[in-house]
MIROMAR-661862 format. One record per atom (N, C-alpha, C): x, y, z. Coordinates in steps of 0.2 Angstrom, whole numbers, plus 5000, padded with zeros to 4 digits. Last residue first. Layout:
X;Y;Z
...
***
This chain:
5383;4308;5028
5378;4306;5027
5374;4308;5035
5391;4325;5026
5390;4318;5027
5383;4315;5028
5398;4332;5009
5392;4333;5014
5391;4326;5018
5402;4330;4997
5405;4336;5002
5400;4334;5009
5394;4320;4989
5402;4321;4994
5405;4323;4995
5385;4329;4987
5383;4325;4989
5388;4322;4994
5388;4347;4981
5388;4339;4977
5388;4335;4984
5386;4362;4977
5386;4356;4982
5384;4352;4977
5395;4374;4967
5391;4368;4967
5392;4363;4972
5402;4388;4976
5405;4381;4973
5400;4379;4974
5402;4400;4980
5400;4399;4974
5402;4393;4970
5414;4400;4994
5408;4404;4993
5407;4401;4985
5423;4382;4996
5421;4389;4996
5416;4394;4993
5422;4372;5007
5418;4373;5002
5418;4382;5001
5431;4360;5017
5429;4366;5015
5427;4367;5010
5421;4343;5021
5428;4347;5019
5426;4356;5017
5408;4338;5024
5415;4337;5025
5421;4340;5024
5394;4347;5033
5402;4347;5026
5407;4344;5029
5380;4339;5039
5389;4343;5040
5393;4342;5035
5365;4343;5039
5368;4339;5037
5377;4344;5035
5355;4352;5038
5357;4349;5046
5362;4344;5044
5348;4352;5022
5348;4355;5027
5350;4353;5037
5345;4341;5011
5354;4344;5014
5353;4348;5021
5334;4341;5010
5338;4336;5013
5346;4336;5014
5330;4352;5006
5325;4351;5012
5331;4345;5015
5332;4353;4992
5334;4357;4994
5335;4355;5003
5330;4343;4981
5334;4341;4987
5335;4346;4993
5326;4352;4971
5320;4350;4972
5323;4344;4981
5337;4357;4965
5334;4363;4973
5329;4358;4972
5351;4345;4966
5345;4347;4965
5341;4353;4971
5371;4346;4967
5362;4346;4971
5358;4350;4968
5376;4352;4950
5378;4352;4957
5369;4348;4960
5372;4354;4936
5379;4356;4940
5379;4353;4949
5360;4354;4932
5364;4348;4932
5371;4349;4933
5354;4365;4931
5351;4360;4936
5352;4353;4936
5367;4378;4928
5363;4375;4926
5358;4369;4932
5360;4392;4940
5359;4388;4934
5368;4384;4930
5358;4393;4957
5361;4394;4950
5361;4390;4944
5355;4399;4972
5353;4393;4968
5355;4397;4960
5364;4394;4988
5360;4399;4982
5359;4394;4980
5366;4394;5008
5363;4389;5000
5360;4396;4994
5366;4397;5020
5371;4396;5015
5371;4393;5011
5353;4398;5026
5355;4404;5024
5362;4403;5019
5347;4384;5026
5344;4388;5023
5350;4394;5020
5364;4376;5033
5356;4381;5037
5354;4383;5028
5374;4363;5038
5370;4366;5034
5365;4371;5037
5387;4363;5050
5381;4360;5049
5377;4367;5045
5405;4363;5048
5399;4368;5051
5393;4363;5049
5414;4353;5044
5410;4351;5050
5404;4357;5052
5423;4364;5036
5424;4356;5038
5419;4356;5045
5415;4379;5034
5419;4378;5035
5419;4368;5036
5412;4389;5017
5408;4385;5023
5414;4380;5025
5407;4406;5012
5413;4398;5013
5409;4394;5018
5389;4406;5005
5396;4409;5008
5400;4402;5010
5382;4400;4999
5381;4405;4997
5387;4408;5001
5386;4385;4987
5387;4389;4993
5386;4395;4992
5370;4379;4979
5377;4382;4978
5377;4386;4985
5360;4370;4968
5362;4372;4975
5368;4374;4975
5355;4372;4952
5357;4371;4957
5357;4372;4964
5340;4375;4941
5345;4378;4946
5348;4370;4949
5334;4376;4924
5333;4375;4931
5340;4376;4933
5338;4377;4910
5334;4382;4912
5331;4381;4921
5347;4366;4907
5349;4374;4908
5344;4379;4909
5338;4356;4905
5342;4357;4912
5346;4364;4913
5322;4359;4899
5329;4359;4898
5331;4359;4906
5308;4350;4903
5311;4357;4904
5320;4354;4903
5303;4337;4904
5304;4339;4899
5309;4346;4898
5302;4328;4916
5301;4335;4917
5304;4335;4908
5292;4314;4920
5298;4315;4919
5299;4320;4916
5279;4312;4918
5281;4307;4924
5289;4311;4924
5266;4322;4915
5271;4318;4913
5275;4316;4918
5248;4314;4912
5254;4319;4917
5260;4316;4916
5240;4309;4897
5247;4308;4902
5249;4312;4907
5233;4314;4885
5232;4316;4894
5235;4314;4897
5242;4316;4874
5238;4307;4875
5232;4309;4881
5237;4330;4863
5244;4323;4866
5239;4318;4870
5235;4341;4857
5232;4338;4863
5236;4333;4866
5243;4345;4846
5245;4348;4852
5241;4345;4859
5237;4340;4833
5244;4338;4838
5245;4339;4844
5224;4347;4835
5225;4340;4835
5231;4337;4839
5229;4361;4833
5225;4359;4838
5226;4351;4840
5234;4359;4821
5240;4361;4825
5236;4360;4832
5225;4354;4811
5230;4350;4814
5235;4352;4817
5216;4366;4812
5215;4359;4817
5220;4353;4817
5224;4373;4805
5224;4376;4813
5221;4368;4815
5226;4370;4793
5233;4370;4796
5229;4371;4803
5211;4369;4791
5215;4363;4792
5222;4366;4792
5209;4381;4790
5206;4379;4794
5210;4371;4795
5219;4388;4778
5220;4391;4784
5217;4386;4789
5214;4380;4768
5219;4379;4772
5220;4380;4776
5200;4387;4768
5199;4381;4770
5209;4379;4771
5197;4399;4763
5196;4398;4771
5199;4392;4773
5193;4400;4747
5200;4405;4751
5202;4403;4759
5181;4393;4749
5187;4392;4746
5193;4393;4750
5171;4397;4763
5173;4399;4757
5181;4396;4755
5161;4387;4774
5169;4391;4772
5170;4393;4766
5144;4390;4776
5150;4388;4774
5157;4393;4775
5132;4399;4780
5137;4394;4788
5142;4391;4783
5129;4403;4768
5130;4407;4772
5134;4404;4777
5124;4388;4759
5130;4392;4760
5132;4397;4764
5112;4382;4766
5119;4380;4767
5126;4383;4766
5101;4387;4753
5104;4384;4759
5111;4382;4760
5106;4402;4744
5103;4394;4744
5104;4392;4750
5109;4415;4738
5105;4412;4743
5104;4409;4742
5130;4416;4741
5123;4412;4736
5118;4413;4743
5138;4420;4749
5132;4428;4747
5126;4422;4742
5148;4411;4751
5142;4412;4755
5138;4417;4754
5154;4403;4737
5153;4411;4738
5148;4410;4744
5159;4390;4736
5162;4394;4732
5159;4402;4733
5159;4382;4751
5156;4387;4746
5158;4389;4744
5155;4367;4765
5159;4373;4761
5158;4376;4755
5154;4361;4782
5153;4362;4773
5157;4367;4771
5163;4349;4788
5162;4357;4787
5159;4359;4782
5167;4338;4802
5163;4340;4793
5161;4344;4793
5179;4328;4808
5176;4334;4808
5172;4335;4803
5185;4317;4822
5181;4317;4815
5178;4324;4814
5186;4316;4836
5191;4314;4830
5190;4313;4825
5182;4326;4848
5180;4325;4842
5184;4322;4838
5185;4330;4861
5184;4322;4862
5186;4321;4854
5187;4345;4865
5182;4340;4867
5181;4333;4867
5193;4349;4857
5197;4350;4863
5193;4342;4869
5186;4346;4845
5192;4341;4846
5195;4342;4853
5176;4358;4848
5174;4349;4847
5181;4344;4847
5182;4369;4846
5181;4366;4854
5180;4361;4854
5186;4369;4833
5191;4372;4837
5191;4368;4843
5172;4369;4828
5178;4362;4827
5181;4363;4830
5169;4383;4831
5165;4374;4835
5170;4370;4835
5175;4391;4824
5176;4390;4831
5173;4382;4834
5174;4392;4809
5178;4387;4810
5177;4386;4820
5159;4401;4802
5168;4400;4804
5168;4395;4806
5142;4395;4807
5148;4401;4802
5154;4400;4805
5139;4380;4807
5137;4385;4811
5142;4391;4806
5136;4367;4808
5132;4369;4804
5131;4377;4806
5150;4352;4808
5149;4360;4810
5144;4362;4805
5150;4339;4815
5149;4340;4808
5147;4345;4810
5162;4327;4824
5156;4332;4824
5157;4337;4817
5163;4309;4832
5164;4315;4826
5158;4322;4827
5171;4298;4838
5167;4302;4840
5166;4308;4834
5173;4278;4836
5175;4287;4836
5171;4292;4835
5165;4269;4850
5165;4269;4843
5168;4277;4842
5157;4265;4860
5164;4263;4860
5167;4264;4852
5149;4276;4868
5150;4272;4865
5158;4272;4863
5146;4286;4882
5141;4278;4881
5144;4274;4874
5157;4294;4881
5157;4290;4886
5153;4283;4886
5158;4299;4869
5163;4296;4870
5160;4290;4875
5145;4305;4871
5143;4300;4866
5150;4297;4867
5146;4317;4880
5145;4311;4882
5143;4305;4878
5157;4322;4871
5159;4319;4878
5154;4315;4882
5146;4330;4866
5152;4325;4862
5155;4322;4868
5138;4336;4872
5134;4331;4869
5142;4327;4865
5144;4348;4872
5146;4343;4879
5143;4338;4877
5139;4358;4862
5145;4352;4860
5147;4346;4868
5126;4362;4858
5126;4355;4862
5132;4353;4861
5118;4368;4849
5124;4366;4846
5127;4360;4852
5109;4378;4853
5106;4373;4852
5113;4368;4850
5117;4391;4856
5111;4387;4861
5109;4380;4860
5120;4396;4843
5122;4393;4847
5121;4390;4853
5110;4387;4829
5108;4391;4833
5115;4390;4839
5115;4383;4815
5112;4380;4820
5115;4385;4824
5109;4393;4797
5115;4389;4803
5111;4386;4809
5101;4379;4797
5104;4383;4793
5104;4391;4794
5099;4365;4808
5098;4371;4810
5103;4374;4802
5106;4353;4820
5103;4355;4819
5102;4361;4817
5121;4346;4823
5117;4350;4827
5113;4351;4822
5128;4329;4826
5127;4333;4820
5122;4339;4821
5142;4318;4829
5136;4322;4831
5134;4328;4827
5141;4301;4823
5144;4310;4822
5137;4313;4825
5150;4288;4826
5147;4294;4828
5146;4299;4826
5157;4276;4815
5156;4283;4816
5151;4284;4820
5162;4259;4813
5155;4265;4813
5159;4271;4817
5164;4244;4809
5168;4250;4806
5162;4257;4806
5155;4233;4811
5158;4237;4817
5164;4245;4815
5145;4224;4805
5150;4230;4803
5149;4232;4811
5139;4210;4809
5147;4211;4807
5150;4217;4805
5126;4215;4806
5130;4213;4802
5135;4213;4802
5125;4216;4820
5121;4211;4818
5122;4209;4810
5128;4231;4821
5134;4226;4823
5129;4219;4820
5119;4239;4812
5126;4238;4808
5130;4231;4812
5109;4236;4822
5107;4234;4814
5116;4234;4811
5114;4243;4832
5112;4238;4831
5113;4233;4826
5117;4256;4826
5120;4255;4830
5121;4246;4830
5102;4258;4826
5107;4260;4819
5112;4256;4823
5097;4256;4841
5095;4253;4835
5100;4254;4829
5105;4270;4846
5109;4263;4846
5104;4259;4842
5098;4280;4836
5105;4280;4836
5109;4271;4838
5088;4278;4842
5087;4278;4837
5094;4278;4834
5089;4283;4857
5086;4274;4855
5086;4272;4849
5092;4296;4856
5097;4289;4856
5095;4285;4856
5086;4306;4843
5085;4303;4848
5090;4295;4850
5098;4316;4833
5089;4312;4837
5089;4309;4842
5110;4317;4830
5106;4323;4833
5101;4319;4835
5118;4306;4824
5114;4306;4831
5114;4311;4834
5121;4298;4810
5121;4304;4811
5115;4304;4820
5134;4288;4809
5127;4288;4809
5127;4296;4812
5144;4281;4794
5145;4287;4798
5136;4286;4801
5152;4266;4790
5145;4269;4792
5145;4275;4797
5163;4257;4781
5164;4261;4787
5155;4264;4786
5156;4242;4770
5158;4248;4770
5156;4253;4777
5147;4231;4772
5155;4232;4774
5158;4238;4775
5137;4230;4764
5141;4233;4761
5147;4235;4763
5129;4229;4776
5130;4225;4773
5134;4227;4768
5126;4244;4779
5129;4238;4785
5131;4232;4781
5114;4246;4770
5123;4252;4770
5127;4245;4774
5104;4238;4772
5109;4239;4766
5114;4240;4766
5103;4243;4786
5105;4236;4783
5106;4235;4778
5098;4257;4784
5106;4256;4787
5107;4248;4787
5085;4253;4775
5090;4258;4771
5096;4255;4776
5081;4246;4787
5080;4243;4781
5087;4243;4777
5079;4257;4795
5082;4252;4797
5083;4248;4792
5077;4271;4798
5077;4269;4794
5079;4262;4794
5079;4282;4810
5077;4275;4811
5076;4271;4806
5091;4289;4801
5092;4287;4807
5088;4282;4811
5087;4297;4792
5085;4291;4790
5089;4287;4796
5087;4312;4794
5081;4309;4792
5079;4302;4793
5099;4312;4795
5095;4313;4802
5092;4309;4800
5113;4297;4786
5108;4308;4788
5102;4305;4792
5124;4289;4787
5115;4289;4788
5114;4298;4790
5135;4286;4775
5132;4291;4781
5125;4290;4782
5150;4279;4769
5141;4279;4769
5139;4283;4773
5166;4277;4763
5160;4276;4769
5156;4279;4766
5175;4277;4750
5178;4276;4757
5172;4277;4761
5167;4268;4737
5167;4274;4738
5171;4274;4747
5166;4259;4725
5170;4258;4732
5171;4267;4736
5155;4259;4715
5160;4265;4715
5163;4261;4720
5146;4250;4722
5151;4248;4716
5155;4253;4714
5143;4259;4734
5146;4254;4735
5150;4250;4729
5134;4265;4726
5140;4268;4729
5144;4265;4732
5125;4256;4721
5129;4260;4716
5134;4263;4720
5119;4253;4733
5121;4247;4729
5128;4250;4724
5112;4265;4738
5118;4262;4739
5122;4257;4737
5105;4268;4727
5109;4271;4727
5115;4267;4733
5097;4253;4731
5100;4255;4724
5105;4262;4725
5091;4259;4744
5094;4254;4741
5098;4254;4734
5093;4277;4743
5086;4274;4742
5093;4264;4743
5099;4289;4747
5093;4289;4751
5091;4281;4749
5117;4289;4758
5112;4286;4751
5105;4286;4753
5129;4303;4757
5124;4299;4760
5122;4296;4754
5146;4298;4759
5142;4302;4753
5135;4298;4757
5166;4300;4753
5160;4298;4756
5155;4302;4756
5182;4298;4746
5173;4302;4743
5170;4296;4749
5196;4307;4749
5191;4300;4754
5184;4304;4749
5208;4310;4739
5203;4313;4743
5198;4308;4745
5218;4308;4727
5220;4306;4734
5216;4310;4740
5215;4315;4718
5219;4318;4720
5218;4316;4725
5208;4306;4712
5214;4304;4707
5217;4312;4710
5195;4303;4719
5204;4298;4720
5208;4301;4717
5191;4314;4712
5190;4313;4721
5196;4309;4722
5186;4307;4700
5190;4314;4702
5194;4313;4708
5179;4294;4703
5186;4294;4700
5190;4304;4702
5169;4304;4708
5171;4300;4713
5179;4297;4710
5163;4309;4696
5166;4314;4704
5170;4311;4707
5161;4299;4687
5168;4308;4685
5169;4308;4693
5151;4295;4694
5158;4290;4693
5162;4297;4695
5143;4307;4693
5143;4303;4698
5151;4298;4699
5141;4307;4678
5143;4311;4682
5144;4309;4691
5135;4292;4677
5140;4296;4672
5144;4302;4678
5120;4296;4685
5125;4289;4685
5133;4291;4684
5118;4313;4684
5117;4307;4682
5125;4303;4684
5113;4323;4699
5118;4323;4693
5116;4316;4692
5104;4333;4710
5105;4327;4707
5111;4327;4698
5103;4345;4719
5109;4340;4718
5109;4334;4714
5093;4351;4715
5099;4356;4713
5106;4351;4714
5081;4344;4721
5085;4342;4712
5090;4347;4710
5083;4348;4733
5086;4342;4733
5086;4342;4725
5077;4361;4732
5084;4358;4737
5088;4352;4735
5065;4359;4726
5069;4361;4724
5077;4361;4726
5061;4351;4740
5062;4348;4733
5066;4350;4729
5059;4360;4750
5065;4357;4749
5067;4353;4745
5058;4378;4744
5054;4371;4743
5061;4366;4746
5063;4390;4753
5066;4387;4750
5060;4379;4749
5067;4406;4762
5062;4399;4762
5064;4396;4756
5077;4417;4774
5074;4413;4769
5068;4408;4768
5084;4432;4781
5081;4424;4782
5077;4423;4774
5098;4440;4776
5093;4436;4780
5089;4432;4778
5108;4441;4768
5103;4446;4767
5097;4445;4770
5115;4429;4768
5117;4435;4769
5114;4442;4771
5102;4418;4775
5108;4420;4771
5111;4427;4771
5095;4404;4785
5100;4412;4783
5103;4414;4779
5081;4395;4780
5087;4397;4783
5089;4403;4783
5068;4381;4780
5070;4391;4780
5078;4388;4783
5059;4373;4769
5065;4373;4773
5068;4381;4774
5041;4364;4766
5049;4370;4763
5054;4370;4770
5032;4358;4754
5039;4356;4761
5043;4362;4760
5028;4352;4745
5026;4358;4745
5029;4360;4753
5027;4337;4738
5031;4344;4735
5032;4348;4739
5026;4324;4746
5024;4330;4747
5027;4335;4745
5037;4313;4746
5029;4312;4743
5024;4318;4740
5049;4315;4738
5047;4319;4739
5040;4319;4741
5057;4304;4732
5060;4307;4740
5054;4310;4743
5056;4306;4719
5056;4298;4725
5054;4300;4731
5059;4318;4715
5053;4315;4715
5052;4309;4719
5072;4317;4717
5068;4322;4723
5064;4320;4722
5078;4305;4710
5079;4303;4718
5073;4310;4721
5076;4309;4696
5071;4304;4699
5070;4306;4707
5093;4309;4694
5088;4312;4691
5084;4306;4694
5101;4305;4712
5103;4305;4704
5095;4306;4702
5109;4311;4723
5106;4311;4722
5105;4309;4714
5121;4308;4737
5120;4308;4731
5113;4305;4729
5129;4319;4743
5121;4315;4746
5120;4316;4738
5145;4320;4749
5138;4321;4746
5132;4320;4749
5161;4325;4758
5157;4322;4759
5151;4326;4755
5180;4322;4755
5174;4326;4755
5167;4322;4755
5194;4320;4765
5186;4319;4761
5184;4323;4759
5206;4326;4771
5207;4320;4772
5199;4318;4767
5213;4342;4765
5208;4339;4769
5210;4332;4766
5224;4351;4758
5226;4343;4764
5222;4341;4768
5218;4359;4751
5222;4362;4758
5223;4356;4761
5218;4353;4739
5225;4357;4738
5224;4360;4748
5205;4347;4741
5211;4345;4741
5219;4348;4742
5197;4355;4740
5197;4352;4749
5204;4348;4747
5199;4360;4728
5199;4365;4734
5201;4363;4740
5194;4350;4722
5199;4350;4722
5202;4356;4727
5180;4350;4727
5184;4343;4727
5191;4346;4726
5177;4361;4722
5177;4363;4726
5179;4355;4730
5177;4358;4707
5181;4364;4710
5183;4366;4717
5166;4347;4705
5174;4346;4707
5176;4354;4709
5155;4357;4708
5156;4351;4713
5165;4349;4711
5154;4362;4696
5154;4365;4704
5159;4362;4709
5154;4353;4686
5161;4357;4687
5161;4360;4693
5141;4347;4689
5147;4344;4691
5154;4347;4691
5132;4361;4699
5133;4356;4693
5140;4350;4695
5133;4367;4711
5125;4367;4705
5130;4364;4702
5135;4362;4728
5135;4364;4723
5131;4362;4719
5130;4364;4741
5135;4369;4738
5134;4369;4733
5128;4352;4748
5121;4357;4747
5124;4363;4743
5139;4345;4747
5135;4343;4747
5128;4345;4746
5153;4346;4751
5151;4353;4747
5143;4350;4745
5161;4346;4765
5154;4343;4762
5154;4349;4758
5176;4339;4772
5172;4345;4769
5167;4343;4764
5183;4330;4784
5181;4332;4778
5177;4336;4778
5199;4326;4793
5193;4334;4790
5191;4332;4786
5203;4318;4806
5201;4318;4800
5197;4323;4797
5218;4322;4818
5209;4322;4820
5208;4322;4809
5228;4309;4819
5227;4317;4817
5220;4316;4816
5226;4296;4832
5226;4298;4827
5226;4306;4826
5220;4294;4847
5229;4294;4843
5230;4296;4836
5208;4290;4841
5210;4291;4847
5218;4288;4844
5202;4290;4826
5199;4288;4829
5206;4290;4838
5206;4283;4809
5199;4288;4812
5199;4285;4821
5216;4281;4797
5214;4281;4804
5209;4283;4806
5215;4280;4780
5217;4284;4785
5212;4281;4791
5214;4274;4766
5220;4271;4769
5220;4275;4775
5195;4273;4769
5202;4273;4765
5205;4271;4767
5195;4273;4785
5191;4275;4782
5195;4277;4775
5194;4263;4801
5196;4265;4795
5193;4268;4788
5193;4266;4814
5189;4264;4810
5193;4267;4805
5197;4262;4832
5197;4268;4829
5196;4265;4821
5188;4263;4849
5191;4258;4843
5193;4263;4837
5190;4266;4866
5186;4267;4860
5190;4263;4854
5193;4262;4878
5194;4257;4874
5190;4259;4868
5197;4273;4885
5202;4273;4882
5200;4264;4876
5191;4290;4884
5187;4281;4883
5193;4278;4880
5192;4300;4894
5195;4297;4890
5192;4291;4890
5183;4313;4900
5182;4308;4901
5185;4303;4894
5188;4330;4901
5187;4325;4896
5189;4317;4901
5192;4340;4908
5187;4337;4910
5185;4332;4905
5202;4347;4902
5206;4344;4905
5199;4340;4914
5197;4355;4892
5201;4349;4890
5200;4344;4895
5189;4367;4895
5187;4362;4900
5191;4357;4895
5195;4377;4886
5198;4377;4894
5195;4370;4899
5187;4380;4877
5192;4377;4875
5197;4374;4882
5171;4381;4882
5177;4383;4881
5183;4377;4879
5152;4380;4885
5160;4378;4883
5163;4381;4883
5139;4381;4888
5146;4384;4893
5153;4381;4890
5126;4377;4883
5133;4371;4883
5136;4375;4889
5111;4373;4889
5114;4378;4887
5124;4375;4886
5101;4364;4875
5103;4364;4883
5110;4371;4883
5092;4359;4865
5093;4368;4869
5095;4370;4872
5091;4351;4860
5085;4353;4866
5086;4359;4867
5096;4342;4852
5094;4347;4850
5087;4351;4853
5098;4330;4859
5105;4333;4858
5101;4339;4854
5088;4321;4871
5088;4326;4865
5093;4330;4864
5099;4312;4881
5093;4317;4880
5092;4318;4872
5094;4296;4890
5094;4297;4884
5092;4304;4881
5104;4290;4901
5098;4291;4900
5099;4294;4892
5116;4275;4902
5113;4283;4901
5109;4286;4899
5116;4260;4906
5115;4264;4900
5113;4271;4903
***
């Protein structure tokens, strides 16, 4: 077992896009279904988009359902809250939650946070029948039993443990028993991550996500920790995801060079709103452009195979060719050999070393492709 750090300690990453080819391949990692799609190693990396803290009503929230959909996101992901849930949630009204916005820093009750998302039952369905009826994955956090009951009688495609309730062990034996795929959110601490971990194998669900999830509105990049994805590949056997809380798109860029086969982005109809969460969103207008670029990143990573057999056209490599006449029985030297295209006319220059001391048979005149029998063994 490997040690266990704090993924929101602050460690310094040094990423780039350029350490690919440090990736430790878990090749028995398992891949998880989420709807009718894939999630997981060989697979096109999965996007969803969280309008989850974005939006104020229900016509909010589809606008921006259909927004994920017309750019060829694969989800969208909630936290669904129905009238009552902030009161439930909130023992302590008077909690507040800072972040960024355009115009700088902020404070926010996080109650009031959270009743900007509650919709009724009714409205809740709407979203989720919307959501399929343009062929978009609704996955969605549950704070209480009963909501997950109800989002499981929705069939909703997966369930998510947010930070908060990643020791919550009762609430993720709910989610676990519902069969239903389980994203677990593992910024905290790993003993809390593999207990979740537990709880869902002890029910027979093994359809589980990792997502690593940084801290922060926005998360700090110091604190972002994306090497922390490569090593969650390496301790677990399960697909690896990471959920961006930063401005633009660059993280998720690195996160799938990285290992990431699952991505989550929030997203806004305007990041000038001062509420949480919007500032570090994609704006509407963003979101195709971001999913054409992760699925050209995705494709282009390929299995890590060195390839065993050259790909390069043969009309872009050479020959061996006489570079002057050569007479019956001279013996070969370096100096009366060219090389000319194409690198299927005549001896490979990768043979170049085994022609050399070896005697023509017959004459060979200056700019004739050597072939094997002109030459004696």
């Amino acid at each position: 077992m490997h040690n266990s750090p704090n993924f929101s300690s602050g460690q310094s990453t040094n990423t780039s896009i350029f350490l690919i080819n440090e990736i430790v391949l878990n090749k028995s990692m398992k891949s998880v279904k989420i709807g009718n799609k894939m999630v997981g190693p060989g697979n096109p990396c999965f996007i969803s988009f969280e309008p989850s803290a974005t939006y104020s009503d229900l016509d909010s929230a589809k606008k921006m359902v259909e927004a994920a959909a017309m750019a060829g996101a694969d989800a969208v992901k909630f936290q669904t809250f129905i009238p009552g849930d902030a009161d439930r949630m909130m023992g302590k009204k008077d909690i507040t939650i800072e972040f960024t916005t355009a115009t700088g820093k902020k404070q926010e009750l996080v109650y009031d946070a959270l009743k900007r998302r509650e919709l009724t039952k009714d409205e809740w369905k709407e979203l989720v029948s919307f959501s399929n009826s343009l062929n978009v994955k609704f996955i969605s956090s549950a704070y209480f039993p009963e909501t997950v009951q109800f989002l499981a009688d929705l069939k909703v495609d997966a369930i998510k443990v947010s930070k908060g309730d990643i020791n919550n062990v009762l609430l993720i034996d709910y989610m676990a028993k519902t069969q239903l795929p389980i994203i677990l959110d593992a910024r905290e601490k790993l003993d809390d991550v593999d207990r979740a971990v537990h709880v869902c194998e002890n029910n027979n669900n093994r359809d589980i996500v990792i997502m690593h999830c940084p801290s922060g509105y926005p998360a700090k990049n110091s604190e972002i920790n994306l090497n922390a994805i490569k090593f969650l590949q390496q301790k677990y056997d399960y697909p690896i995801a990471f959920a961006d809380h930063s401005p633009g798109g660059i993280m998720n860029y690195v996160a799938i060079g990285l290992g990431a086969v699952m991505l989550e982005k929030t997203i806004t109809v305007d990041t000038k709103i001062e509420h949480v969460e919007h500032f570090m969103s994609l704006e509407l207008s963003e979101l195709k452009s971001f999913v054409n670029n992760i699925h050209a990143i995705s494709e282009s990573m390929g299995d890590g195979n060195v390839l065993t057999k050259s790909r390069v056209e043969e009309s872009a490599r050479r020959s061996l060719v006489a570079k002057v006449d050569i007479k019956t029985g001279q013996t070969i030297t370096k100096e009366m050999i060219d090389f000319w295209r194409p690198g299927d006319a005549g001896i490979s220059c990768s043979e170049s070393f085994e022609i050399l001391n070896k005697k023509a048979k017959i004459d060979v005149s200056k700019g004739t492709f050597l072939k094997w029998d002109m030459l004696s063994t």
